[in-house]
Structures are given as C-alpha cells and as structure tokens.
TIMI-552076 format. One line per field, with one value per residue (C-alpha): residue number from 0; z negated, x, y; residue in three letters. Coordinates in steps of 0.05 Angstrom, whole numbers, m for minus. Layout:
pos	NUM|... .
z	Z|... .
x	X|... .
y	Y|... .
code	Ala|... .
This chain:
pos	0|1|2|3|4|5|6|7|8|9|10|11|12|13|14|15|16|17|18|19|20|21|22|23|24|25|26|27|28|29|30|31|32|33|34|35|36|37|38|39|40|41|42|43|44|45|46|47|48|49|50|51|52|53|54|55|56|57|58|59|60|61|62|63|64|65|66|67|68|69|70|71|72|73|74|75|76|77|78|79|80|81|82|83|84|85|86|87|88|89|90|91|92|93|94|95|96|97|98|99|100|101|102|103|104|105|106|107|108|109|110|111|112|113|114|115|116|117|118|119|120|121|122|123|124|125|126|127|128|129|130|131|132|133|134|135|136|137|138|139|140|141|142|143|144|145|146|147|148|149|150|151|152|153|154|155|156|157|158|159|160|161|162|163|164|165|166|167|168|169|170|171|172|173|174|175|176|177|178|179|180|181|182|183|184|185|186|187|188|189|190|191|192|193|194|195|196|197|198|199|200|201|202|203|204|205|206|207|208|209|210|211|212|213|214|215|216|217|218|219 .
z	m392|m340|m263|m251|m198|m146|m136|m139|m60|m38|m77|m63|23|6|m30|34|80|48|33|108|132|94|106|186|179|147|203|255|230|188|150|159|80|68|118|88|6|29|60|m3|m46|m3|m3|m87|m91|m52|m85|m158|m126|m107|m177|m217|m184|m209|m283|m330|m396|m452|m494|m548|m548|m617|m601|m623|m590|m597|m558|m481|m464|m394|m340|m320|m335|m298|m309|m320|m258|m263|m317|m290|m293|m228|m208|m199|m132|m116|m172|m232|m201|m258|m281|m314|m340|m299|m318|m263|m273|m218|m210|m188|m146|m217|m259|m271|m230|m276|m287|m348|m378|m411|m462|m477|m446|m380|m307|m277|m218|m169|m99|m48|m7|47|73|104|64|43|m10|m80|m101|m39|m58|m13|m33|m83|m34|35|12|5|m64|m119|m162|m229|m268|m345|m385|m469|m522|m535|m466|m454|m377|m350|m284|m262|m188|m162|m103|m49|m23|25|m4|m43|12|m18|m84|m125|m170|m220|m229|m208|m227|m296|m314|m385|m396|m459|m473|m447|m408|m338|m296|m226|m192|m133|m104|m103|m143|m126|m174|m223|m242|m297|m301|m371|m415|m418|m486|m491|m528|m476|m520|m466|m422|m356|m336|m390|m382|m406|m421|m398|m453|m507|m494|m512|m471|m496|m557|m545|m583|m585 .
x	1293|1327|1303|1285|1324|1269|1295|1358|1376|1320|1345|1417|1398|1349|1397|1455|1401|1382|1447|1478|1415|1428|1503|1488|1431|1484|1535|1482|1449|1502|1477|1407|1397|1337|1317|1368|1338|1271|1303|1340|1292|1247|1295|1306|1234|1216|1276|1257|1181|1204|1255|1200|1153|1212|1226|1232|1214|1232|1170|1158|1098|1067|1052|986|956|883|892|905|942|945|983|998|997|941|862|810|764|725|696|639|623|656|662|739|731|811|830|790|723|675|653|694|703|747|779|823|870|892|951|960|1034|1060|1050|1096|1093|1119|1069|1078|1053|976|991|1045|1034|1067|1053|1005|989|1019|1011|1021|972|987|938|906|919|856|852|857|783|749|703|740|809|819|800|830|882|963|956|983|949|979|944|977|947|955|985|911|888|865|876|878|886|915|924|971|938|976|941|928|1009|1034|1057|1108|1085|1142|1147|1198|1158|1138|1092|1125|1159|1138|1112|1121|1063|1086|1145|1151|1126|1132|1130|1080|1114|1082|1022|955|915|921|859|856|801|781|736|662|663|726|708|728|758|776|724|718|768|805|879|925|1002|1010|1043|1007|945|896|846|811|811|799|760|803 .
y	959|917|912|847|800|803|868|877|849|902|959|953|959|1011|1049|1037|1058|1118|1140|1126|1167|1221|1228|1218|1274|1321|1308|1321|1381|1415|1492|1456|1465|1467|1396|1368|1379|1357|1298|1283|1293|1256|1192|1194|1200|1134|1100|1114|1090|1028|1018|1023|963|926|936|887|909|866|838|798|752|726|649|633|563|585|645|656|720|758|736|803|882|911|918|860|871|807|763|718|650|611|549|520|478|463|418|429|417|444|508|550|625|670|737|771|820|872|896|960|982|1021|960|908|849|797|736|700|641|654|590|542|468|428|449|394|419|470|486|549|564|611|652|722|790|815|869|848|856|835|760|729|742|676|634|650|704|674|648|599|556|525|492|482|420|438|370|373|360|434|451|525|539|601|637|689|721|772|832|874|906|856|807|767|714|683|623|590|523|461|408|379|439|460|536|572|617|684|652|684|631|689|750|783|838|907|882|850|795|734|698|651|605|585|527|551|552|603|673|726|780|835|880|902|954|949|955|889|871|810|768|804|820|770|758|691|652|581|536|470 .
code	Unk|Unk|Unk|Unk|Unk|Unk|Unk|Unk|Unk|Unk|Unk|Unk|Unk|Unk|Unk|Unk|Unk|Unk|Unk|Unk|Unk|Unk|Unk|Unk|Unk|Unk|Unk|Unk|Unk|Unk|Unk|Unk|Unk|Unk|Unk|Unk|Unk|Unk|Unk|Unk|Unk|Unk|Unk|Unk|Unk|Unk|Unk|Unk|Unk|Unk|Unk|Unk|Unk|Unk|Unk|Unk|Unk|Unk|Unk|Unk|Unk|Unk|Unk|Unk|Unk|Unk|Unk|Unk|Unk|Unk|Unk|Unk|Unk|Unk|Unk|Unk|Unk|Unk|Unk|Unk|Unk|Unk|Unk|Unk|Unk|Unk|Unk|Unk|Unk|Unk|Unk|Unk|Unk|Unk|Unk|Unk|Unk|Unk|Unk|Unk|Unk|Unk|Unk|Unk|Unk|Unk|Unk|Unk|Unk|Unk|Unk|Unk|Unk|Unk|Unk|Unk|Unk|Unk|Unk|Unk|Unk|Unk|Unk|Unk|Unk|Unk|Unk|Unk|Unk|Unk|Unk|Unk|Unk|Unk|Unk|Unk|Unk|Unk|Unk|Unk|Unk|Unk|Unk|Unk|Unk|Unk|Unk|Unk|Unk|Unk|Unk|Unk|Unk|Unk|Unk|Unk|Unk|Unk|Unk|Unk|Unk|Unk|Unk|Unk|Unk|Unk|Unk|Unk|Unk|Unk|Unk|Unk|Unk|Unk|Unk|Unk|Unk|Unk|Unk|Unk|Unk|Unk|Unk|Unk|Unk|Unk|Unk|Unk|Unk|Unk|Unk|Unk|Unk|Unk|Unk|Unk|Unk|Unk|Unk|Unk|Unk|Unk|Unk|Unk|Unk|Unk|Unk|Unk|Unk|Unk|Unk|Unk|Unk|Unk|Unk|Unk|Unk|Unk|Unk|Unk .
C-alpha cells in the first residue's frame, strides 16, 4: 500500500499544520493535560481520515477484451437505459458507481482501446446521486474507441465533497484496461455508458473494485 501522489502535497501541510498547532497549544496552555490529549488525539484522528482517501493499493487486473470492469471502488447505484447526448448521441446502458469518502478514488480504465474523445466540463456541485448531477455537475467525459470499433464513454463527476477531478489523458492517449486513467478527490461518481446489447453482470448496491470487478461483458 502506497499513498497515491494526489496526496502527498496535502498531507505533508496537513501534517505541518497540525503539528505547529499542537506545539503552539502546549506553549499556551501548559499542565492543560487533558485539552491537550483530546486535541492530539483529535488532530491524528483527522490525519489518518484524510491518509486513507488516498491509498493506493496495488491490484492486478486479468485482461479480458469482452469484459468491461469498474472504473472505481464504490457501489453501483444506477443501471438504466439512458440516452448519451454529448458525443455519442444514441442510447446506451449506464451503470454508475458511487464513491463513498472511505473508498479509493483511483479511476481506471474499464477496457483497453485509444482515448477519442475527452473534455472537462466544469460545473455546479450537486450531490452525487441527485438526476441532475451528470449533466450540470463539474465532470469529465472520455470516451475510449476498442481495435474493433467498440466506443465506451465514461464520466467522472464531483460532488457535493469531492471538489477537485483529475486526469492523466488526452484525446489519442491509449488506455490499458484497468490503467489509471484519474483521480476525484474525496469521492463522488463515474458513469460508464455502455452498447445496448452489453450483459450487465453487477446489481444495484452492490459494492465494486474498480479494475476487477466486472461489470459488463460485451458482445463484440
């Protein structure tokens, strides 16, 4: 387990700051034991809090080309039939995956295949699982075409915490299938918008790995 570079910046001023407050509370309120525990305690609580949003485990993903695999660790709250109206422009099936503020934030790359479209949208901060969030939430959208001319389109959307979307590609830029392709900070939700004909092989509220959970097998 290695924290991940997103947060390494934050974590290294969090730490400063916590540790400057404490040593400036213990020179201002000396024999004040038991404030001072509570404080301290306090402070390595919210700094093993915030540690944790960004660990990055080490995985191993078993490339299969017929499958699609989550984007993210979290739960599937949404599989409907939607229709894609930013670049795909058909119908399409849609499973989203939340992510909650104790899973890891890592996105990674559902299938293997070249990035042919991608664009940041920025945008209000709506809660994760309100309708509106895909659409007028700060989001991404990458779409990856497969060799056999397969396209998935995927979104990172921000939330009402998670405030702060990073990416690592561009349009052109292959994708290996569980590849980290970004990173949303303190959680939120990645949709991925699949071929109607796809077999949906996860449930509502069931919990994913993204990067080795399966969640569709495609047909070409």
């Amino acid at each position: 387990m290695t924290i991940h570079k997103e947060g390494k910046k934050l974590l290294f001023w969090m730490l400063m700051i916590l540790a400057g407050l404490n040593f400036a509370l213990h020179q201002i309120f000396p024999g004040q034991d038991t404030m001072l525990n509570v404080v301290l305690l306090a402070s390595i609580v919210l700094f093993l809090l915030v540690l944790q949003f960004f660990r990055n485990p080490k995985i191993f993903t078993n490339e299969d080309p017929t499958l699609v695999y989550a984007p993210a660790d979290g739960k599937v709250v949404v599989i409907e039939v939607a229709d894609e109206q930013e670049y795909l422009h058909d119908r399409r099936k849609q499973v989203s995956i939340f992510m909650s503020p104790i899973n890891v934030h890592i996105n990674r790359a559902p299938i293997s295949g070249t990035v042919e479209y991608f664009k940041y949208h920025p945008g209000k901060y709506l809660v994760a699982w309100h309708p509106k969030s895909s659409s007028e939430n700060e989001r991404t959208t990458m779409v990856v075409a497969r060799e056999s001319g397969e396209k998935l389109l995927i979104r990172q959307i921000a939330g009402a915490l998670a405030r702060r979307i990073k990416w690592y590609v561009k349009e052109g830029d292959p994708v290996q299938q569980g590849g980290e392709f970004g990173f949303i900070k303190f959680g939120s939700r990645v949709d991925v918008f699949l071929p109607l004909d796809a077999e949906i092989l996860v449930e509502l509220n069931q919990v994913t790995k993204g990067g080795r959970t399966p969640i569709a097998k495609l047909r070409n």
